[in-house]
N, C-alpha and C positions, 0 to 999 in steps of 0.2 A: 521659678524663673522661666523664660521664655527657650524655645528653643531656636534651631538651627536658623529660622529665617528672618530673624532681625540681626540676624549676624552685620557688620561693617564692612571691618576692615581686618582683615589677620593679618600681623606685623612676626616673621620668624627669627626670632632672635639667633636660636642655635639650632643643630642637628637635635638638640634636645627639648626646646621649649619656645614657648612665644607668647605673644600676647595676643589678645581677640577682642575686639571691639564693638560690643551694642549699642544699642538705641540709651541704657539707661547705668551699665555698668563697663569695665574692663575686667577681663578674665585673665589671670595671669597660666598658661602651664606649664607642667616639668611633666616630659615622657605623658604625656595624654592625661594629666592627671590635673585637677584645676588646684594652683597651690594659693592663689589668695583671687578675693573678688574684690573689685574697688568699686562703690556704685560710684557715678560721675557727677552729681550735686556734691558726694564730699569731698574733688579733687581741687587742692588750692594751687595748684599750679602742674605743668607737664612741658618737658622740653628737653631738648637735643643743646649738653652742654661739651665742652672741651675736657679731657682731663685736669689740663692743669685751672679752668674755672674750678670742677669740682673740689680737684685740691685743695686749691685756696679757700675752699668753705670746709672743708674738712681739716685743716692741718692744726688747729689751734683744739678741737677734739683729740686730734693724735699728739700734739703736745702735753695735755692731761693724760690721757691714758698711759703715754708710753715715758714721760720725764722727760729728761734730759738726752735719755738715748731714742727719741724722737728723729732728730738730727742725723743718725747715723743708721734709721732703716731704710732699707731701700724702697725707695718711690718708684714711681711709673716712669720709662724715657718719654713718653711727649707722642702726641700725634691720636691718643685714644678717643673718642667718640662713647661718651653713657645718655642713655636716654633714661629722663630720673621723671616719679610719679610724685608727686606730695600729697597728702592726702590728710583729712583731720583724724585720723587713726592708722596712717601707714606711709609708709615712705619704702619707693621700688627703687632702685638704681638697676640697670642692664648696661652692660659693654656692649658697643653697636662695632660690628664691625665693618670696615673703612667705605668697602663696596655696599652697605646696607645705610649707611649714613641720608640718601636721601630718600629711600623710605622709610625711615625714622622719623623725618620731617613732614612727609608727608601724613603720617599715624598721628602727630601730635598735631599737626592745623587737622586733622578729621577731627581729634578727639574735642579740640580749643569751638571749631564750627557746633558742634553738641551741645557741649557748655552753655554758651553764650546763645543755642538758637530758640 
């Protein structure tokens, strides 16, 4: 892999971790440490969704898993921001939070500009 100078864009998710963006992959880390690599030919999609979007692609998953008492775990109040990765062998969700929302946005048109250039 390449190093430091084809770096992009670093996206800091938390005091803990973040994402970094190449010329040919994204690097996910936790505490310094690279916990998955996505190369960017096999992302099928990247985007900054609402919670309650994500929910609603998620809930019919948590109806199977959890039964009937689905209905009575406790959900998210409203207002969350996840910036989700799809990939053809991985799937990233990250909680953005509120003040970081629009460089989230900006991380996924760099990454969509890559994709597509």
């Amino acid at each position: 892999m390449a190093g430091r100078r084809d770096k992009i864009l670093a996206f800091i998710v938390s005091v803990d971790g973040g994402l970094t963006l190449y010329q040919d992959r994204i690097e996910y880390r936790v505490r310094r440490k690279v916990e998955r690599v996505i190369p960017l030919q096999s992302i099928t999609s990247v985007r900054v969704e609402s919670g309650s979007a994500l929910e609603a692609r998620v809930t019919a998953t948590r109806l199977v898993a959890l039964g009937v008492f689905a209905w009575a775990a406790k959900k998210k109040t409203g207002g969350e921001a996840y910036l989700t990765i799809e990939a053809e062998d991985a799937f990233v969700t990250l909680m953005v939070d509120r003040k970081k929302v629009a460089a989230a946005h900006r991380f996924v048109a760099q990454v969509e500009t890559l994709r597509r250039g």
